[in-house]
C-alpha positions as semicolon CSV with decimal commas, in nm:
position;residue;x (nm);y (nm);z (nm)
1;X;0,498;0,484;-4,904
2;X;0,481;0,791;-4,699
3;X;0,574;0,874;-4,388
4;X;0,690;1,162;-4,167
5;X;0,866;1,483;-4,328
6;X;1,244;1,357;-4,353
7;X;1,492;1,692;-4,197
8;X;1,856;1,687;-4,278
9;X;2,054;1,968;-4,026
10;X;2,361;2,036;-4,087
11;X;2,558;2,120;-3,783
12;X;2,591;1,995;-3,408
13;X;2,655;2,283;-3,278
14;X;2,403;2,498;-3,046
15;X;2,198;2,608;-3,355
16;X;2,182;2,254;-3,513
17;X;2,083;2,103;-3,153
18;X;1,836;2,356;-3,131
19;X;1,698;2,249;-3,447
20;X;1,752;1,880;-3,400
21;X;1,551;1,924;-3,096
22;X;1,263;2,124;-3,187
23;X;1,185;1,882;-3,484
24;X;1,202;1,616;-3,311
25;X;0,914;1,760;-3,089
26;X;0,743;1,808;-3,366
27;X;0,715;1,486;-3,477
28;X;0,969;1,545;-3,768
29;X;1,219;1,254;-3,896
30;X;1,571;1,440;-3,844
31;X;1,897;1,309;-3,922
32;X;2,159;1,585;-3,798
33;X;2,546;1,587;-3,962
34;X;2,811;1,668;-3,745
35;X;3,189;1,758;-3,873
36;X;3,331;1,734;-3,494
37;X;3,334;1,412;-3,309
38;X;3,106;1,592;-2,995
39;X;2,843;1,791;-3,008
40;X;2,820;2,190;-2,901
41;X;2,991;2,301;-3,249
42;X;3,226;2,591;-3,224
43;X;3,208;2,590;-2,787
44;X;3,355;2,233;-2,827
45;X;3,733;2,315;-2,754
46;X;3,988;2,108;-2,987
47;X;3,690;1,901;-3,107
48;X;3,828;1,705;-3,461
49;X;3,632;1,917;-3,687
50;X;3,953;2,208;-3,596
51;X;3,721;2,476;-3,688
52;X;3,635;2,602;-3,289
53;X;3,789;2,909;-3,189
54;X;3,771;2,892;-2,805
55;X;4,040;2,932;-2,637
56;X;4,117;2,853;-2,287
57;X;4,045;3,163;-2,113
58;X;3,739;3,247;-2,356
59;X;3,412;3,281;-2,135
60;X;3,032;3,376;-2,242
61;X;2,979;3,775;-2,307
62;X;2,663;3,790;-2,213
63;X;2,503;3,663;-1,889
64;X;2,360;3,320;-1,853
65;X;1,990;3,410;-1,796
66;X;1,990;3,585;-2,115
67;X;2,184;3,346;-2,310
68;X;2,075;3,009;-2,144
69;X;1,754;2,786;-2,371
70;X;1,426;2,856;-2,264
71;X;1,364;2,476;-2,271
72;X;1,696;2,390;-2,042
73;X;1,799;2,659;-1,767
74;X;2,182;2,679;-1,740
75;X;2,277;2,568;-1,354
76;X;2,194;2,791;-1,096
77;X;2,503;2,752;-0,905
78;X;2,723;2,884;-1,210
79;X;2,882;3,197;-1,231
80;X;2,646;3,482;-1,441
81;X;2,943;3,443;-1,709
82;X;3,051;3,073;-1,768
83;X;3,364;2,943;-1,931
84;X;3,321;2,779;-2,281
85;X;3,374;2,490;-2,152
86;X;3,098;2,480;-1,905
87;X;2,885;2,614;-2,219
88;X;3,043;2,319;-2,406
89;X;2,949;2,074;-2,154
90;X;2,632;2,233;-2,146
91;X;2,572;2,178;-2,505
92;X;2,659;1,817;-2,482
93;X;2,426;1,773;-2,191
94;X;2,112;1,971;-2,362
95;X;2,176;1,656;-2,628
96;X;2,215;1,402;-2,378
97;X;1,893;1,533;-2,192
98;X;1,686;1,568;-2,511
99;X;1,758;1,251;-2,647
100;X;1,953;1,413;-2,951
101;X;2,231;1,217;-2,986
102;X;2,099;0,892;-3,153
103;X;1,987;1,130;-3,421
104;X;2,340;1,294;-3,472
105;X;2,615;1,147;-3,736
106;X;2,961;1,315;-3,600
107;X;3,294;1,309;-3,776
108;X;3,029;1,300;-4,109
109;X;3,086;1,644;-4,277
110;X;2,869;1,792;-4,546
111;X;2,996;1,868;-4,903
112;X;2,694;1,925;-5,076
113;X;2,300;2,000;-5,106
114;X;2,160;2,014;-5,381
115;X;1,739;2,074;-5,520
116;X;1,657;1,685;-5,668
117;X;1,556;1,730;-5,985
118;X;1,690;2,088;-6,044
119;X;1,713;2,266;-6,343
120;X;1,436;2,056;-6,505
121;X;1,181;2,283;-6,294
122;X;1,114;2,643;-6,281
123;X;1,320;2,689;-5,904
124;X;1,031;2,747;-5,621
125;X;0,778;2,527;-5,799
126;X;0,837;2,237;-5,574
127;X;0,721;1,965;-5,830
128;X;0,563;1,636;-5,609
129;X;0,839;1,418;-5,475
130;X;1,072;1,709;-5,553
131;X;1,338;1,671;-5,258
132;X;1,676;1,735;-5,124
133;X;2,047;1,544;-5,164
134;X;2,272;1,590;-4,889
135;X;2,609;1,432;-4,997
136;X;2,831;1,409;-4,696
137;X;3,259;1,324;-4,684
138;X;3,207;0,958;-4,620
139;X;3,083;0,908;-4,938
140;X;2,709;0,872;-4,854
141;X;2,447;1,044;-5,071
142;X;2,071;1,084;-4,895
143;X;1,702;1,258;-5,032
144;X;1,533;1,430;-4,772
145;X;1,221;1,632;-4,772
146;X;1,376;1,968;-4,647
147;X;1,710;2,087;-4,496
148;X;1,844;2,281;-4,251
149;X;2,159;2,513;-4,235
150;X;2,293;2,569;-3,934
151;X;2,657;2,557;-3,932
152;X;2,800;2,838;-3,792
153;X;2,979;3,173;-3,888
154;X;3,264;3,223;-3,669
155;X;3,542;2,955;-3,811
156;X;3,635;3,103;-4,160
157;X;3,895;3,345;-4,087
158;X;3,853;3,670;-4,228
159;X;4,191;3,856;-4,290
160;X;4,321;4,209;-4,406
161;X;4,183;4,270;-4,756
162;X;4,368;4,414;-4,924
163;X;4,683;4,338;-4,735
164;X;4,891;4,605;-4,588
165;X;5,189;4,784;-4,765
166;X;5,534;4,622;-4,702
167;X;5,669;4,297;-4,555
168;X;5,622;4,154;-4,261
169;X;5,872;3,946;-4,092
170;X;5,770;3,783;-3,765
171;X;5,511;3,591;-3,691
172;X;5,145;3,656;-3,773
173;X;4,838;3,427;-3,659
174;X;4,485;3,447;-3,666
175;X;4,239;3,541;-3,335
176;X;4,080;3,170;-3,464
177;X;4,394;2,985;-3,388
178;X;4,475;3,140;-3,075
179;X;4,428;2,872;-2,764
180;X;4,669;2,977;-2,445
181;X;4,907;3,332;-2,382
182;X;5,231;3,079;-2,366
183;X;5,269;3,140;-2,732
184;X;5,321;3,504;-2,641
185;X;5,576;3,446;-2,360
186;X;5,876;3,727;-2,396
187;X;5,740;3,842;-2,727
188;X;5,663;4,162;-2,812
189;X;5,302;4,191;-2,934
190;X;5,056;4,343;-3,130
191;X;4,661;4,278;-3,166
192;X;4,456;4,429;-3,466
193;X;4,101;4,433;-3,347
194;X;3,842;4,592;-3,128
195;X;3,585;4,292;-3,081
196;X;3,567;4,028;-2,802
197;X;3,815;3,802;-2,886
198;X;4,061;4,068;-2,961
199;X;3,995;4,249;-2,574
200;X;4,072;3,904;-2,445
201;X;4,346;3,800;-2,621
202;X;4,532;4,120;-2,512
203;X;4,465;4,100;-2,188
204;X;4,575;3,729;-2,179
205;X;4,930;3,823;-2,392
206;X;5,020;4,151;-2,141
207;X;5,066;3,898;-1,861
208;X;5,350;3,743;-2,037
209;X;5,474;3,972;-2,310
210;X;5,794;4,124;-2,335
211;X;5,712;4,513;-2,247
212;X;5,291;4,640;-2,328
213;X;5,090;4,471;-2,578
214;X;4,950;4,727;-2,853
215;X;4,600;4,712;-2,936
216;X;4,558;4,869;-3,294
217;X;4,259;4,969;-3,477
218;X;4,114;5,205;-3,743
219;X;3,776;5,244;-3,598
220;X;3,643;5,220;-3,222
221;X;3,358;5,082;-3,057
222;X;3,168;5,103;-2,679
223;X;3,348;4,904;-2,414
224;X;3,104;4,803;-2,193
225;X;3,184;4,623;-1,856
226;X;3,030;4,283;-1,770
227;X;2,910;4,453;-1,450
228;X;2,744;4,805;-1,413
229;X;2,617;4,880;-1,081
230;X;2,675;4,537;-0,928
231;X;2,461;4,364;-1,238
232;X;2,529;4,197;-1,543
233;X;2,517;4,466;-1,768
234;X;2,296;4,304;-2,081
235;X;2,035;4,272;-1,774
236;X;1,939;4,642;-1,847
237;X;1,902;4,558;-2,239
238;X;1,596;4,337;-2,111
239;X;1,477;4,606;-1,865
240;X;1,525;4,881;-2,145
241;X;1,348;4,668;-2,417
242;X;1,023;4,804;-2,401
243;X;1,166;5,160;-2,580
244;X;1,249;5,275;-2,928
245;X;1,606;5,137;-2,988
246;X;1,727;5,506;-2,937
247;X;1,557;5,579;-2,650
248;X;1,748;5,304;-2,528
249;X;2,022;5,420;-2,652
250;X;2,049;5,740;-2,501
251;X;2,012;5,578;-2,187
252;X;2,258;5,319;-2,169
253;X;2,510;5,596;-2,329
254;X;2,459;5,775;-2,054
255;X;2,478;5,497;-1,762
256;X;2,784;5,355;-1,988
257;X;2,964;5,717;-1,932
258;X;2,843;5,717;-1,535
259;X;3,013;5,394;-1,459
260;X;3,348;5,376;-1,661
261;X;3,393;5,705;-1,861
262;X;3,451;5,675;-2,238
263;X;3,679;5,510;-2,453
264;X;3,864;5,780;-2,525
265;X;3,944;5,864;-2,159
266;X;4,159;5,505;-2,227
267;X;4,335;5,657;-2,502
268;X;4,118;5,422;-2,750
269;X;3,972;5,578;-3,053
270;X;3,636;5,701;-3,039
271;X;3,331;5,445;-3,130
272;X;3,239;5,495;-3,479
273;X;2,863;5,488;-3,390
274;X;2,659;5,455;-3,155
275;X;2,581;5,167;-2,862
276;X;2,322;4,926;-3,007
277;X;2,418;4,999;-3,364
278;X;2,768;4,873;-3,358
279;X;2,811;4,547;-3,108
280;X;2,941;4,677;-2,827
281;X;3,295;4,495;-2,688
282;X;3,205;4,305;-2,314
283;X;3,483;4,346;-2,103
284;X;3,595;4,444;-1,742
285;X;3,953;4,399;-1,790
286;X;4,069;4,561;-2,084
287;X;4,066;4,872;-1,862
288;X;4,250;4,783;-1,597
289;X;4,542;4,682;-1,809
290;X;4,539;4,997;-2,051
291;X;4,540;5,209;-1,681
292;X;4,813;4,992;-1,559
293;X;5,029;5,017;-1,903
294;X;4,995;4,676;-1,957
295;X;4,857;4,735;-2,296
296;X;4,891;5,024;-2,506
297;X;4,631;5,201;-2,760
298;X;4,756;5,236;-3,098
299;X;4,591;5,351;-3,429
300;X;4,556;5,173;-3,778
301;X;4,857;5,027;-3,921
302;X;5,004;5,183;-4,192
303;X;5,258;4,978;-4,343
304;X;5,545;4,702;-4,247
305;X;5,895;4,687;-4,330
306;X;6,068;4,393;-4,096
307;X;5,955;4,346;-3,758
308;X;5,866;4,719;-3,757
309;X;5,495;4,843;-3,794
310;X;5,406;5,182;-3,882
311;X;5,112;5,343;-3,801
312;X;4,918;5,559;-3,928
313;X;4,999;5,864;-3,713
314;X;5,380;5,798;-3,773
315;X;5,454;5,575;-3,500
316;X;5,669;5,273;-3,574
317;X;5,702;5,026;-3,336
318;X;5,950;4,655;-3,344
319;X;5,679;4,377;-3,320
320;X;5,742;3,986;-3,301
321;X;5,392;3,873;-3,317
322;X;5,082;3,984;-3,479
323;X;4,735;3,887;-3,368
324;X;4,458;3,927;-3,636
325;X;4,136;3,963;-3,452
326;X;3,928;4,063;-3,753
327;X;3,666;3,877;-3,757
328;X;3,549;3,554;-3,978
329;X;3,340;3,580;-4,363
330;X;3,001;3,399;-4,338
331;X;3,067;3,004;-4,539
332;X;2,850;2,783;-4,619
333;X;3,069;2,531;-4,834
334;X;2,759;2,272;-4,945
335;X;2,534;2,518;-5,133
336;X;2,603;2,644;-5,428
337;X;2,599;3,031;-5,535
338;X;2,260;2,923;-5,733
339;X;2,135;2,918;-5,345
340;X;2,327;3,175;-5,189
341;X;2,387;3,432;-5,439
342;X;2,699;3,583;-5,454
343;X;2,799;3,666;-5,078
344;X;2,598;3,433;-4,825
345;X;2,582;3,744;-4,596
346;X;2,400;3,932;-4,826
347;X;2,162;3,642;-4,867
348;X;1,779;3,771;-4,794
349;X;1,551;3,579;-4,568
350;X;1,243;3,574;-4,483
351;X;1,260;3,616;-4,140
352;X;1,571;3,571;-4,095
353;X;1,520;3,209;-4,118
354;X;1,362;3,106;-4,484
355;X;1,485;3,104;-4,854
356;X;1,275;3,308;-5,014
357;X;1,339;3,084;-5,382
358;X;1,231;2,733;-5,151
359;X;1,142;2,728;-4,848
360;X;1,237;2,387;-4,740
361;X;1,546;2,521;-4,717
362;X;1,561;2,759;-4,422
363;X;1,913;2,862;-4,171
364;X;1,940;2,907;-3,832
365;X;2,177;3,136;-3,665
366;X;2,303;3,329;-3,973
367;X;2,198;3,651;-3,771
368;X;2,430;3,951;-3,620
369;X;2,236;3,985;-3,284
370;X;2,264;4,241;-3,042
371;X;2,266;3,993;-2,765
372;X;2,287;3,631;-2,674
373;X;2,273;3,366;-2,971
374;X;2,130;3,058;-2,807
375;X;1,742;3,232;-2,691
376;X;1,736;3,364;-3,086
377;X;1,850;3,007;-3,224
378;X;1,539;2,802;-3,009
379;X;1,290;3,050;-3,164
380;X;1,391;2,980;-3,556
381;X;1,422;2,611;-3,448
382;X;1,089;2,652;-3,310
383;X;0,931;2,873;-3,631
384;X;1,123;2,608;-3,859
385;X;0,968;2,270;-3,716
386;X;0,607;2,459;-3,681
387;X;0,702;2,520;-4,061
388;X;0,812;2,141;-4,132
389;X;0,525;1,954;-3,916
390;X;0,251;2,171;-4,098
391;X;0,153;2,342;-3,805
392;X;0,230;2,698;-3,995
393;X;0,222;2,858;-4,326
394;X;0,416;3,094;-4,458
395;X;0,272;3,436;-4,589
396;X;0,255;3,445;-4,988
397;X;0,562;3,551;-5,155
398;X;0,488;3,856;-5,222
399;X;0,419;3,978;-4,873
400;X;0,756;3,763;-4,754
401;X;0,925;3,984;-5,039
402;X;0,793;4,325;-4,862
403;X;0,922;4,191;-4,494
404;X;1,267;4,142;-4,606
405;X;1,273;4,465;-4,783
406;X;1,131;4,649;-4,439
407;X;1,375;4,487;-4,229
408;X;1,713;4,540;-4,463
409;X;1,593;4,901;-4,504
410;X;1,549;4,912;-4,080
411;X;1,876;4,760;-4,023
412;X;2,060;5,003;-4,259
413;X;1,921;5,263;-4,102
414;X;2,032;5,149;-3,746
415;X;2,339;4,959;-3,838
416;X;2,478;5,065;-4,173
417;X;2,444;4,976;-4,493
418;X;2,795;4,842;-4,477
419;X;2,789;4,565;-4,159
420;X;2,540;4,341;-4,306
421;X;2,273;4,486;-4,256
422;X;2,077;4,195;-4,388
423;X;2,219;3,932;-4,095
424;X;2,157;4,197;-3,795
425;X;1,829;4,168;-3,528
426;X;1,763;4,340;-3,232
427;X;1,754;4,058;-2,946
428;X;1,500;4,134;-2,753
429;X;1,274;4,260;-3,038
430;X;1,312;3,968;-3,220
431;X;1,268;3,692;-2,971
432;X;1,002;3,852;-2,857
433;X;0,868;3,840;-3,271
434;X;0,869;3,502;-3,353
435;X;0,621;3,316;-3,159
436;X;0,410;3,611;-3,265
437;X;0,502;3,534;-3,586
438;X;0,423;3,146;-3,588
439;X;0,086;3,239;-3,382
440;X;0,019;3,445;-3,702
441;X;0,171;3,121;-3,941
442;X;-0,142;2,928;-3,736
443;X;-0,379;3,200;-3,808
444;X;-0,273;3,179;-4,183
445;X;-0,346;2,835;-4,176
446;X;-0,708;2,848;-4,085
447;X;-0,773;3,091;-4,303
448;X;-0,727;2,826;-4,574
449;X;-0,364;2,887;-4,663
450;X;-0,156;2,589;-4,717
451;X;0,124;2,427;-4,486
452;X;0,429;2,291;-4,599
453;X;0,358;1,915;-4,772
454;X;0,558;1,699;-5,037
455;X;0,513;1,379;-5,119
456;X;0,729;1,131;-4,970
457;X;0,737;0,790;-5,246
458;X;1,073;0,731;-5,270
459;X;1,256;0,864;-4,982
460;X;1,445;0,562;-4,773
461;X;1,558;0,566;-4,454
């Protein structure tokens, strides 16, 4: 019997509603898996799936009419930079609005995805019927036509690797596992990091640590306000757009220097490239406490021997508690390396989006963008049901081959061949790329190429 092409999403979280959503427009059959008992993923505070790192201060970096969906405006009476939980409730109101829910299993986490039928075909042949089985902790096993990835990349901690030289004996944690400053309360404290989470964590601990907190790091990166010149600053990304990345560059450099100076007038170490080709750190407050003393630059640490850290210009300091904001390894538990190769961020994609061995299998949100997440993850949802509904077709394989090999040679060239390259988009450029690129998916289509199609005998509800 056949019926509509049956979508299995993995995730709940903004990409995975996204996804959920634009199926369902399409007239796609979706059944969504969901870890957590709520939706909105990782922005879901203390949800039971313990893998969201918000913490109770944490707020949006980047304004809310450049992070907000397309398809549902964030309020107009919030603040340009909402708390996580107002994007949390958000999230869970973007379901309730859509009609998403109904099509959402929660507390049902994935454990594995695997071809039907593989290894008696030649991978990428797609024989008829050929499908997908998503086995999920409850015991449950399920075929479904296609599936989609989109659980998230910021909940596997990453830590030092290889570990530092000597012992260490207070306490360490993780920038994941960090929810409110009383757990730095008369400590004395140290944070290893230069990102987001890192600037607000230390600014959070130097209100209740004993003496300054120290902010360590090897390498440094562009601080760049929330405001410059009385607007949010990622407003003059979108004005800026329309140049060569380092046209733009130059220019925001050189407004960035105008309004707060450099980092290195803060006694941080210099940014190790330049702004759009590292992320740049949001902030407004980190400043203010590193002029105030409040928190004190340090460089990369060298070794430990107690509760002292050494760094590496000689300095020792007595520490209690360190804070390891370095970032989280991309983990996708449910595929196998057969799918993913041997480091999922080094997995190619055809735009970003599909496998390039079977593309029924495609991931949303496994990007490094230079802005906002949630605009980029409606446009793959978007190019992903157009692919599932038959309403686009892909180039030939060949040609997908070529664009991947373009775009990792572009991003290495802008970004570095060592900060996966492979995962990293220019926001604007991109959103502004994919309806273009599904326009051109149509265009394909009439000229006699064919959509995605498998047979459906077989597949139960």
């Amino acid at each position: 019997m056949t019926g509509p092409t049956r979508v299995a999403v993995i995730g709940a979280g903004a990409a995975g509603l996204a996804a959920t959503k634009a199926l369902i427009d399409a007239g796609v059959d979706v059944v969504t898996y969901e870890k957590g008992d709520r939706p909105g993923g990782l922005w879901a505070r203390d949800n039971s799936s313990g893998l969201s790192p918000a913490y109770v201060s944490l707020h949006l970096n980047t304004s809310k009419g450049r992070t907000e969906f397309a398809d549902y405006p964030m309020p107009a009476d919030w603040p340009d930079y909402p708390s996580a939980d107002h994007v949390a409730g958000y999230l869970a109101d973007y379901a309730t609005a859509f009609a998403l829910t109904p099509h959402i299993r929660f507390s049902t986490g994935v454990t594995s995805v695997e071809r039907e039928g593989d290894g008696d075909s030649e991978r990428g042949a797609e024989p008829a019927g050929a499908g997908w089985i998503v086995g999920a902790d409850d015991g449950s096993s399920e075929r479904y036509d296609a599936v989609v990835v989109a659980n998230g990349h910021n909940w596997d901690p990453r830590w030092p690797s290889p570990a530092y030289l000597g012992t260490f004996t207070g306490t360490t944690m993780h920038a994941h596992d960090y929810r409110t400053a009383e757990v730095f309360r008369d400590k004395r404290v140290l944070v290893v990091g230069m990102g987001n989470s890192a600037m607000d964590i230390t600014v959070d601990a130097s209100y209740v640590s004993r003496g300054p907190v120290l902010l360590s790091s090897r390498h440094g990166v562009h601080i760049v306000p929330k405001y410059i010149f009385g607007r949010p600053s990622d407003k003059m990304n979108g004005i800026l757009s329309v140049l060569p990345w380092r046209a733009r560059q130059t220019i925001a450099q050189t407004l960035l220097r105008l309004a707060v100076g450099s980092p290195e007038d803060y006694g941080l170490p210099a940014p190790a490239g330049g702004l759009f080709q590292n992320h740049p750190t949001i902030s407004d407050t980190i400043m203010h406490r590193l002029t105030h003393g409040e928190v004190v630059a340090r460089p990369g640490i060298a070794r430990f021997d107690g509760d002292r850290v050494e760094f590496t210009d000689g300095s020792t300091e007595t520490v209690d508690v360190i804070v390891w904001a370095t970032g989280y390894r991309v983990n996708i538990p449910f595929l196998t390396s057969a799918w993913l190769g041997e480091d999922a961020e080094e997995l190619p994609l055809y735009q970003r989006v599909f496998h390039l061995q079977d593309p029924s299998l495609s991931f949303i949100g496994l990007i490094q963008s230079t802005g906002a997440a949630l605009p980029v993850l409606e446009v793959q949802a978007k190019l992903v049901a157009a692919h599932l509904s038959g309403g686009y077709a892909l180039p030939g394989a060949e040609d997908q081959q070529k664009a991947v090999a373009r775009h990792l040679a572009y991003s290495a060239a802008r970004w570095g061949g060592d900060r996966r390259p492979r995962m990293r988009i220019d926001f604007d450029g991109y959103v502004a790329a994919l309806p273009k690129e599904i326009a051109a998916g149509r265009e394909r289509l009439r000229r006699g190429a064919k959509p995605f199609s498998i047979a459906h005998e077989g597949v139960t509800a």
